[in-house]
N, C-alpha and C positions, 0 to 999 in steps of 0.2 A: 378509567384505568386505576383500579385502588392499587396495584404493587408496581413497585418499581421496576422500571427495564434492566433486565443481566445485558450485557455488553461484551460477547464471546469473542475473541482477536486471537482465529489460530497462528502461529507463527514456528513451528517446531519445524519447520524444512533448513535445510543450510543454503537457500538460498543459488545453488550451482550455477540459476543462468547467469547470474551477474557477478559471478569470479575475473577476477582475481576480488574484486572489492570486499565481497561479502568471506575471503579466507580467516580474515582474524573478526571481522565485524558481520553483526547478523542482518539481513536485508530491511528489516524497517528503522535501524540506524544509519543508513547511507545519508549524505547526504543533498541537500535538493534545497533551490531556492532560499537559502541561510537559516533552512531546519535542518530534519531529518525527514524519511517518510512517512515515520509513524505520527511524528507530529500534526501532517497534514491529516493522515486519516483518523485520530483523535478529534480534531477538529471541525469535523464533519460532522460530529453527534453533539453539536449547543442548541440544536434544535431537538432534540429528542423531549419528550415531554418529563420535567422531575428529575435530572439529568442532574440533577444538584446532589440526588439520594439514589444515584445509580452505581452498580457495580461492574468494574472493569474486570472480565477475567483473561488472561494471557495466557493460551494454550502453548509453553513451550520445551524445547529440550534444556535438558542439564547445560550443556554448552554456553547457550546464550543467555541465560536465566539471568546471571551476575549481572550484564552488560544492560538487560533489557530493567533491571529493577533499580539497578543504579539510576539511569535516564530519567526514571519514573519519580524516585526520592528527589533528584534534582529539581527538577522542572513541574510537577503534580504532584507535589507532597500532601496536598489534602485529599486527593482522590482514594478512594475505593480498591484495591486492587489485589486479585490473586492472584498467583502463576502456580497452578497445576500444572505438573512435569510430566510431559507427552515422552514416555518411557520408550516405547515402541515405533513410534514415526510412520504408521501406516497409512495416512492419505487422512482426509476432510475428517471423513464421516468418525473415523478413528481419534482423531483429536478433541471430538464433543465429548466419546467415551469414556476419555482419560481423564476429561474434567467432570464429569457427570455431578459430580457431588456436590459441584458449585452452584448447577443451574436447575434453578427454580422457578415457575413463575411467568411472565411474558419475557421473551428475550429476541436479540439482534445477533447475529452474524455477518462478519465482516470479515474479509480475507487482508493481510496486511498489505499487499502491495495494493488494492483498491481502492482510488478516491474518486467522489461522485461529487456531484452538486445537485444536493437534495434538503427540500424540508421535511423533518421528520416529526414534525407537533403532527400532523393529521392521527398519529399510531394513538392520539389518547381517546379517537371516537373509532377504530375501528374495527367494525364488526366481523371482517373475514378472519379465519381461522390462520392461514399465514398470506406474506406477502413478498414475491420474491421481484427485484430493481430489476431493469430489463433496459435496453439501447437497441433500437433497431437500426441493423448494421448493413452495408452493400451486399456483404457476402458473406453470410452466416456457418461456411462452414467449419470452419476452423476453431467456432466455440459451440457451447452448448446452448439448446435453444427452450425455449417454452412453447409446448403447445395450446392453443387456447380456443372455449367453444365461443360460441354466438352469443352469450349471455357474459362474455369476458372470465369465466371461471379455467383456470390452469388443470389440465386433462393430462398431459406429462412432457416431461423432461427427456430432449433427446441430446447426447455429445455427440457434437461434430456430422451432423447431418451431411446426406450424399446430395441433397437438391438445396434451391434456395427459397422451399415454397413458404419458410415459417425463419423469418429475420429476426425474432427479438430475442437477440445475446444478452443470456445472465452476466452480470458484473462482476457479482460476488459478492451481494449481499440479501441478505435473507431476514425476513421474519416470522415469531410463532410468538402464536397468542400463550401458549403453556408449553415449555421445554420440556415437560413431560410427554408429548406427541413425539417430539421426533426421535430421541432418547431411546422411546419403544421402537421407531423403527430403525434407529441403528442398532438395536439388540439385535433385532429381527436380522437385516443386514448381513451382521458376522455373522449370526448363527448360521443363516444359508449360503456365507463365504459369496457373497456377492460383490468382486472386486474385479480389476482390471492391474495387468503387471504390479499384482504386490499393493495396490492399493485402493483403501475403500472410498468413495465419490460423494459426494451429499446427495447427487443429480438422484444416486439408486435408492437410496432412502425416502425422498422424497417422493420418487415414484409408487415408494410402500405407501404412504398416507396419499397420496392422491387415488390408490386403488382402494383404499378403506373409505373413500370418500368425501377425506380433508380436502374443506374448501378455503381454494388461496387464489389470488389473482396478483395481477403482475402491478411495478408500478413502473414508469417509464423515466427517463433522467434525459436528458439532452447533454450531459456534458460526463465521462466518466476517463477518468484517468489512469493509465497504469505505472507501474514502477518496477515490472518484476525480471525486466533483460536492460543491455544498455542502450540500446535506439529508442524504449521506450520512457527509458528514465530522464531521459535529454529530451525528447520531447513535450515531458511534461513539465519540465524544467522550463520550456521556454513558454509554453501556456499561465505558467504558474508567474512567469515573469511580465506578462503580456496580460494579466488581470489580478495584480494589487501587490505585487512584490519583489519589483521595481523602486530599488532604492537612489536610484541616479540624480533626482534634484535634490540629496539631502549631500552629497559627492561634492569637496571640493579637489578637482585632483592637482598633483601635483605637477612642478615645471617639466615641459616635452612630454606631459601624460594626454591620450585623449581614450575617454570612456565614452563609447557608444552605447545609447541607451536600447533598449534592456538591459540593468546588470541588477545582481544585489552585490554589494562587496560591503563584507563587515567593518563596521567603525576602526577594528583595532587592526585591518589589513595594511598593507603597504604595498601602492603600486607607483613601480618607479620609471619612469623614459618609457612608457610600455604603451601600447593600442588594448586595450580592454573592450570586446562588447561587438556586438551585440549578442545577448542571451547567456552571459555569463553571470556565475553564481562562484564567489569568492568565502570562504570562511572565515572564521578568525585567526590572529594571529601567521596569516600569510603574508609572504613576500616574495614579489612580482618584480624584476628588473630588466628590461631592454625584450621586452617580451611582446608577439603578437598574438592576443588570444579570443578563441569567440566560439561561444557555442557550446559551452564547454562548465562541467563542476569542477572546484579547485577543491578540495577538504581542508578541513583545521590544520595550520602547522607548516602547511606545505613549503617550499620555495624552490621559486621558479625562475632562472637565469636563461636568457637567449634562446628560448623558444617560440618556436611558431606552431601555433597548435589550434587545432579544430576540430570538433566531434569528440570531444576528450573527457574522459574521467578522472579524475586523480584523487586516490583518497587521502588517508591522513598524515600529516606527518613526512609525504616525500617529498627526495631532494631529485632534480631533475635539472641539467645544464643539455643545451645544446638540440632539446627534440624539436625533430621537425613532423609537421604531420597530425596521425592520431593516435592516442593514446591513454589508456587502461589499464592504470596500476592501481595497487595494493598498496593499505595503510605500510607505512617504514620503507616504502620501495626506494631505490639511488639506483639514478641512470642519467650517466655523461657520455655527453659527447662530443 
């Protein structure tokens, strides 16, 4: 592979299923396990080969643009990085379009609520034209699927199939040996208004170069994670705690505290007379008083007095007395009771 991998991260949606969180904050800054999400799915490409001389492009809206480049200067100041401004918001395929001018070359596609557990050094030997991650799932129909021949070559791409005869659910991420292939067929694409409710798919473009010929095969992942509603944010939350981000022997807690492991709770947290854990994820700069919590993210800032809470989101900065239950608020939220 003489050029380096482009690194395409659309993000220009707002995010809706995971409101109230995502109203002032954009969905790959929530956060998860004492990141964020985007963190983790950054994280996923230190295997990509030359990854040292790769460029990050962020497909996003005006809105979150500030928020997402801030993060970036913070924490990967030396990285690479664009944010072409997805003007329009029309779906996938639409999002490659409005960055077009970035991508050159071999490149990746990654959906930002998608985290996989994959090696990606094999991309510097290979020879198929693209290569789209794949999970093979109980019940395929509620995602898109891959079809594929006898010789393992990728024939097309169906959403949301009526039968269960072809299980292997794309993830949401993709590769092309030259960004120029599929470029063409999301020209092609709009040109023929090929969308669904208002918006263009990658699935249909793809299908353009699998009928010109483009040969891609699948690659398969055993573990892929989503982030993009809240049952599945908490779920991955507790996987993520459950394999390497589990900070609970580094914990001393304090008198009348008991932390059940899994947790992460950040150094400068404070939990006080309170049940903490299992599966909980604490930010910084929180504080935790007579509280019983589990299962649950706390955001930066928060504080939290006489609650009993499970299955819970909290994002930044809220003050909350007295819940009992579950609960879903928005950064600056205040609810006593």
């Amino acid at each position: 592979m003489e050029k380096a991998i482009k690194i395409l991260i659309p993000m220009g949606g707002f995010g809706s299923r995971l409101r109230p969180l995502t109203w002032s904050r954009p969905k790959p800054l929530v956060s998860l396990a004492g990141k964020t999400v985007i963190d983790f799915v950054l994280e996923m490409f230190k295997t990509v080969p030359n990854v040292e001389t790769s460029e990050f492009i962020f497909s996003v809206n005006a809105q979150v643009e500030p928020q997402i480049r801030e993060h970036m200067a913070r924490f990967y100041p030396d990285w690479k990085v664009q944010f072409p401004i997805d003007t329009v918001m029309r779906g996938q395929s639409d999002a490659l379009w409005q960055a077009k001018e970035a991508l050159t070359g071999p490149l990746l596609i990654v959906f930002s609520d998608t985290i996989i557990e994959n090696d990606f050094s094999f991309l510097l030997d290979e020879e198929a034209d693209g290569v789209i991650w794949v999970k093979p799932v109980p019940d395929p129909r509620r995602f898109g699927v891959t079809l594929v021949d006898e010789d393992g070559w990728i024939t097309e791409l169906i959403e949301k199939p009526d039968d269960m005869s072809n299980n292997l659910a794309m993830v949401g991420c993709y590769y092309f040996k030259d960004a120029a292939t599929i470029l063409s067929a999301v020209e092609e694409q709009i040109d023929k208004e090929l969308y669904l409710k208002g918006e263009f798919y990658l699935a249909d473009a793809i299908n353009i170069l699998l009928n010109r010929g483009l040969k891609m095969r699948v690659e398969k992942v055993d573990v892929w994670l989503d982030s993009g509603t809240p049952e599945s944010l908490l779920e991955t939350n507790c996987y993520l705690l459950d394999h390497g981000f589990d900070n609970s022997d580094k914990l001393t807690p304090t008198e009348n505290t008991v932390i059940i492991p899994p947790v992460f709770i950040h150094p400068t947290a404070q939990v006080l007379q309170s049940v903490v854990g299992p599966y909980v994820s604490i930010g910084e700069n929180v504080t935790i008083k007579d509280c019983l919590v589990r299962e649950s993210i706390i955001g930066p800032g928060s504080q939290l007095k006489s609650c009993r809470l499970a299955d819970s989101l909290i994002g930044h900065s809220v003050t909350l007395k007295g819940q009992t239950g579950r609960a879903n608020l928005g950064d600056n939220s205040c609810a006593n009771q």
